[in-house]
C-alpha positions in Angstrom: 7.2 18.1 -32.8 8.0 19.4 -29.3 10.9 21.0 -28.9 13.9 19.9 -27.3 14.0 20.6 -23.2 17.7 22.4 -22.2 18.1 19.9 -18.9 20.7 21.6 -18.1 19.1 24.9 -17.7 16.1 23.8 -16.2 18.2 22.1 -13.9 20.1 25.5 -13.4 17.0 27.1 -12.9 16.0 24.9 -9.9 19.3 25.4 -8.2 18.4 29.1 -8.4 14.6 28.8 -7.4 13.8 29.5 -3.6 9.9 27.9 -5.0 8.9 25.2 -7.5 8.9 26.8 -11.1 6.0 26.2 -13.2 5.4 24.0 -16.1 8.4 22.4 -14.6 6.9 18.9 -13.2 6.1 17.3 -16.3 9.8 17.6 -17.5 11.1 15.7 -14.9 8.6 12.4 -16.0 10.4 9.6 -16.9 13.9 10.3 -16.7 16.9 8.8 -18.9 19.9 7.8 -17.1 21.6 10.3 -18.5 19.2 13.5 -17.3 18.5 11.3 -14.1 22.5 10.9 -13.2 22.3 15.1 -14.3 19.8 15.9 -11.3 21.6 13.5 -9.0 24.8 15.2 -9.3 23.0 18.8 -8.7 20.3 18.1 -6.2 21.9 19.2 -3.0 22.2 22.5 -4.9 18.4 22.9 -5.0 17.3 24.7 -1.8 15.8 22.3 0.4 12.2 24.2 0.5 12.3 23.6 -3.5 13.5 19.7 -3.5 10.7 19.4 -1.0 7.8 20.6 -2.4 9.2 19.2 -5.7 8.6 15.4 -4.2 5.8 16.5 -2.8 4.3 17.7 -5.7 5.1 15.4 -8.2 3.9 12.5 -6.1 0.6 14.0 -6.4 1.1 14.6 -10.0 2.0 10.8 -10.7 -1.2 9.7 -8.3 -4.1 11.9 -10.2 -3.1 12.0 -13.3 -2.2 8.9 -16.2 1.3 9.1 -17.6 3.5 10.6 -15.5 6.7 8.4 -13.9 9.0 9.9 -11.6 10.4 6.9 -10.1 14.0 8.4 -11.1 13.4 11.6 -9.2 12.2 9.6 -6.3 15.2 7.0 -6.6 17.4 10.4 -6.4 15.6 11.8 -3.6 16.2 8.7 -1.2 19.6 10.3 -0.5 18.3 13.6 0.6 19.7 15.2 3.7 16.2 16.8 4.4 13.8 13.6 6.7 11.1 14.6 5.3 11.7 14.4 1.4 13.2 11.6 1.8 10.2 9.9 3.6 7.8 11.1 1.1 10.6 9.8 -2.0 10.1 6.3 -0.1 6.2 6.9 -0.1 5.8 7.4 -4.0 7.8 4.5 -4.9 5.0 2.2 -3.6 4.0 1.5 -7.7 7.6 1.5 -8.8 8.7 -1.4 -10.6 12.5 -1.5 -11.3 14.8 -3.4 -9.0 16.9 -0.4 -8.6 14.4 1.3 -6.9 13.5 -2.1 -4.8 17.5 -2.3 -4.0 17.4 1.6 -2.7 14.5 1.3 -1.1 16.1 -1.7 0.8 18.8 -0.1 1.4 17.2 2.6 3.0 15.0 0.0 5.3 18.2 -1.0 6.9 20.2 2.0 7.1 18.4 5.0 7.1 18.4 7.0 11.2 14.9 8.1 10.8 11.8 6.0 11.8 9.8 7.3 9.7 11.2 6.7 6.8 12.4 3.3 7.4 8.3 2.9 7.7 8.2 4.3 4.5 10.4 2.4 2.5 8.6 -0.9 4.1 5.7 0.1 3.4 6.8 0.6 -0.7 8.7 -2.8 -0.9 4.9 -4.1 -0.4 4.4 -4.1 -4.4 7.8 -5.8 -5.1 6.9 -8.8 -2.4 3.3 -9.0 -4.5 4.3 -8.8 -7.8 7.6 -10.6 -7.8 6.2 -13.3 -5.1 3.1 -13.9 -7.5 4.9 -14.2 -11.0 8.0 -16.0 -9.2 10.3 -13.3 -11.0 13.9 -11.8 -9.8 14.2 -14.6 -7.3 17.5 -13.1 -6.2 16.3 -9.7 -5.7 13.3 -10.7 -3.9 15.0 -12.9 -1.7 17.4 -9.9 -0.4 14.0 -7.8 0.1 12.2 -10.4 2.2 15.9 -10.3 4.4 15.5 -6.8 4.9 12.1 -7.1 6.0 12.5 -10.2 8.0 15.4 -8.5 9.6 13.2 -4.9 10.0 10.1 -7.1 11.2 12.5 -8.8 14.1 14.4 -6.5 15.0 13.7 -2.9 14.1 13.7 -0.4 17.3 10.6 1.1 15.5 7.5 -0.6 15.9 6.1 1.1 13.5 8.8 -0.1 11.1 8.2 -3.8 12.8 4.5 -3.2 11.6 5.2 -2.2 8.6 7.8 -4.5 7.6 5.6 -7.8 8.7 2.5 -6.3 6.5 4.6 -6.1 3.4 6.4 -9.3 3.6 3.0 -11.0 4.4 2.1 -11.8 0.8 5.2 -14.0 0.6 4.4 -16.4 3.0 7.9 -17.1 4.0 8.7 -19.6 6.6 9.6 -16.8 9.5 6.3 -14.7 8.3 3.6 -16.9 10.5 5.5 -17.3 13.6 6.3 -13.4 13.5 2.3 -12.7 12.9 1.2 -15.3 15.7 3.8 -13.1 18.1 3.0 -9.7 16.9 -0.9 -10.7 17.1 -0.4 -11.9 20.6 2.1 -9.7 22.3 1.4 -6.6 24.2 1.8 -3.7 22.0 -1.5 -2.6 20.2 0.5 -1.0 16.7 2.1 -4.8 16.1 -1.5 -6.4 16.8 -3.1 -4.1 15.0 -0.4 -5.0 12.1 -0.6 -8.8 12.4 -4.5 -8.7 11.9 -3.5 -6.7 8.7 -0.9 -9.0 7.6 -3.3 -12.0 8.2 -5.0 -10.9 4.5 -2.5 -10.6 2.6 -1.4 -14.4 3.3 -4.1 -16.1 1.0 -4.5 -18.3 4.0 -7.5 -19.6 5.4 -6.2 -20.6 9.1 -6.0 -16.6 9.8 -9.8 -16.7 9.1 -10.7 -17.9 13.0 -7.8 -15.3 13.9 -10.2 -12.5 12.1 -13.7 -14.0 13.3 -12.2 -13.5 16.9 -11.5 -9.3 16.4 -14.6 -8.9 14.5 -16.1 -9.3 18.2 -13.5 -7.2 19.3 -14.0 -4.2 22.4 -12.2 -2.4 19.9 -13.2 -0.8 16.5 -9.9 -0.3 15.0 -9.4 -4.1 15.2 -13.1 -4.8 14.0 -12.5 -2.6 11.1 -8.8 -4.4 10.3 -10.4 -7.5 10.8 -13.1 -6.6 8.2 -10.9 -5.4 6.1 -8.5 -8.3 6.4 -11.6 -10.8 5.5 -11.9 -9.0 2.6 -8.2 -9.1 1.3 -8.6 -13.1 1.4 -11.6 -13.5 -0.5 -13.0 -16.4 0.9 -16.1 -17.1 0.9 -16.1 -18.6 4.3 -16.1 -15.0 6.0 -19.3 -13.9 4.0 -21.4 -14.7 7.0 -19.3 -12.7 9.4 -19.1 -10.0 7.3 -23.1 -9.8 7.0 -22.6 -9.6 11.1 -20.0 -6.8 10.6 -21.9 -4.6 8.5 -24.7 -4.2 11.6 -21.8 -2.8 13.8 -22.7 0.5 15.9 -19.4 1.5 14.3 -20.0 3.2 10.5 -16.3 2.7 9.0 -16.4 -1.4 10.5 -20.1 -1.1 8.8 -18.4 0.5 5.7 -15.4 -1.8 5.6 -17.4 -5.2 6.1 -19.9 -4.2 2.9 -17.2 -3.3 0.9 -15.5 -6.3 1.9 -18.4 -8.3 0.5 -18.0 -6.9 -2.9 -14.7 -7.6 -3.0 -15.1 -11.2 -2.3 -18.2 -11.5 -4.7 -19.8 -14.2 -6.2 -23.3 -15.8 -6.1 -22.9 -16.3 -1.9 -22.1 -13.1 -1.8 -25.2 -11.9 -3.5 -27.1 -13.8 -1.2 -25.6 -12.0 2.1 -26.8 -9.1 0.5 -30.2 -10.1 -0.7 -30.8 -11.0 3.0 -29.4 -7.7 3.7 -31.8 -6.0 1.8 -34.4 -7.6 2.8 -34.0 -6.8 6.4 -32.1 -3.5 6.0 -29.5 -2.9 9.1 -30.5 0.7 10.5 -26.8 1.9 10.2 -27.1 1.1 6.2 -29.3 3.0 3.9 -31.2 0.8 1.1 -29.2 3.0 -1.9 -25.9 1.4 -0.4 -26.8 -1.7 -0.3 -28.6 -1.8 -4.2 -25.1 0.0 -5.1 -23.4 -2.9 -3.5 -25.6 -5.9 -5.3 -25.5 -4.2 -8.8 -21.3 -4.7 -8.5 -21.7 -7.8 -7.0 -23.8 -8.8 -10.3 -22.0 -7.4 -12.7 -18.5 -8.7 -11.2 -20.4 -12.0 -11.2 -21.6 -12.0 -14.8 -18.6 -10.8 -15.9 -16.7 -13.8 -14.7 -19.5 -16.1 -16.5 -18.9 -14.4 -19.8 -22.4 -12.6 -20.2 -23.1 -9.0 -20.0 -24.9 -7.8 -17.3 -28.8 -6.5 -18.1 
């Protein structure tokens, strides 16, 4: 049996630690409400250096290895007075789940001073619209979300945050979304463009598909690639052919993006692209990649029919 943690000395300890202790990470996993409201009340007694790299590090902690949660510690660290931790707090919430952590995280889309971590905490609220828009839970609590962002994605006076906010409230398909994307994708500044050809896949709407044909010709990669990408995200088959295009761009990562894109959507067309692929191999695409790219193609195909790939 492991024995019991003092919480209230270790959190002692990190009010008197100028650096992150060790072995201390893992204690901090999965808070109660009780240790959580504990750390809360003492937090601006950590030195800021510490709280820093503590967000820092557990974020990394929760992303590369299985069973760790700080979601609590994260929640906490919203209210930090350093920018910084709290824009990284916002960034490892992106896989939280409770709707405290959406409410904070809304919270801080309308009201924190900084940019950048107003982008942040759009950028996290991204899960909450795709899970709770999907399984048609916590209607209430979606609904003030999707304000927030609508408001964000309006009116923000970050276009980063504009960005941001119109790529995360995409999925919903709300009734102010499309209009927002058509204005962002036509306007004048690049980041919102940029943003509106990423929003366009995560509608599940096929009338963005002659949107993304159009910047897969574009003069510039970035919107070739987010194109590509975007193609990908809606998983219809329809965009196969361009994507076959795509992958014979002078441009390695819209090359890269367009085959993996092609996995993604999958299916028997999909092997087909490929096989013709293959059989005239694209100089910017080694024969290994390709072969790499049929066998998941197969096996995600087979899989779906219920036999085991041989």
């Amino acid at each position: 049996m492991e024995a019991e943690v003092d919480f209230d000395g270790l959190v002692d300890l990190l009010v008197r630690s100028e650096e992150l202790p060790e072995k201390v990470l893992p204690l901090l996993s999965d808070l109660d409400h009780d240790r959580s409201r504990l750390l809360n009340e003492n937090w601006s007694r950590v030195p800021e250096g510490t709280r820093l790299t503590l967000v820092s590090e557990a974020a990394l902690l929760a992303e590369n290895e299985v069973g760790y949660s700080f979601e609590q510690l994260m929640v906490g660290a919203l209210e930090d007075s350093n920018r910084e931790t709290r824009k990284q707090a916002a960034a490892a919430l992106i896989e939280a789940t409770s709707r405290h952590a959406a409410s904070r995280l809304s919270r801080v889309l309308q009201e924190d001073e900084e940019p950048s971590v107003r982008c942040a905490a759009a950028s996290a609220l991204a899960g909450f619209v795709g899970d709770w828009a999907t399984s048609r839970s916590h209607v209430e609590a979606l609904a003030g979300i999707l304000d927030g962002l609508r408001d964000a994605a309006i009116a923000d006076s970050s276009v980063e945050v504009r960005a941001r906010a119109l790529v995360s409230a995409a999925g919903s398909n709300e009734g102010w979304v499309a209009p927002v994307l058509e204005e962002s994708y036509y306007g004048d500044d690049r980041v919102l463009r940029l943003a509106a050809v990423e929003a366009m896949g995560q509608t599940c709407d096929d009338r963005w598909l002659e949107y993304l044909f159009e910047q897969l010709e574009s003069d510039d990669s970035d919107f070739r690639t987010e194109s590509a990408a975007a193609i990908g995200e809606l998983g219809l088959a329809e965009g196969l052919q361009a994507l076959a295009s795509a992958v014979e761009d002078e441009t390695p990562e819209v090359s890269e993006v367009a085959l993996l894109s092609i996995v993604a959507i999958g299916g028997s067309v999909a092997m087909e692209v490929l096989t013709d692929l293959r059989a005239d191999l694209p100089a910017n695409i080694g024969g290994a990649l390709l072969d790499a790219a049929m066998q998941e193609v197969e096996e995600g195909f087979l899989s779906s029919e219920g036999q085991e790939p041989g």
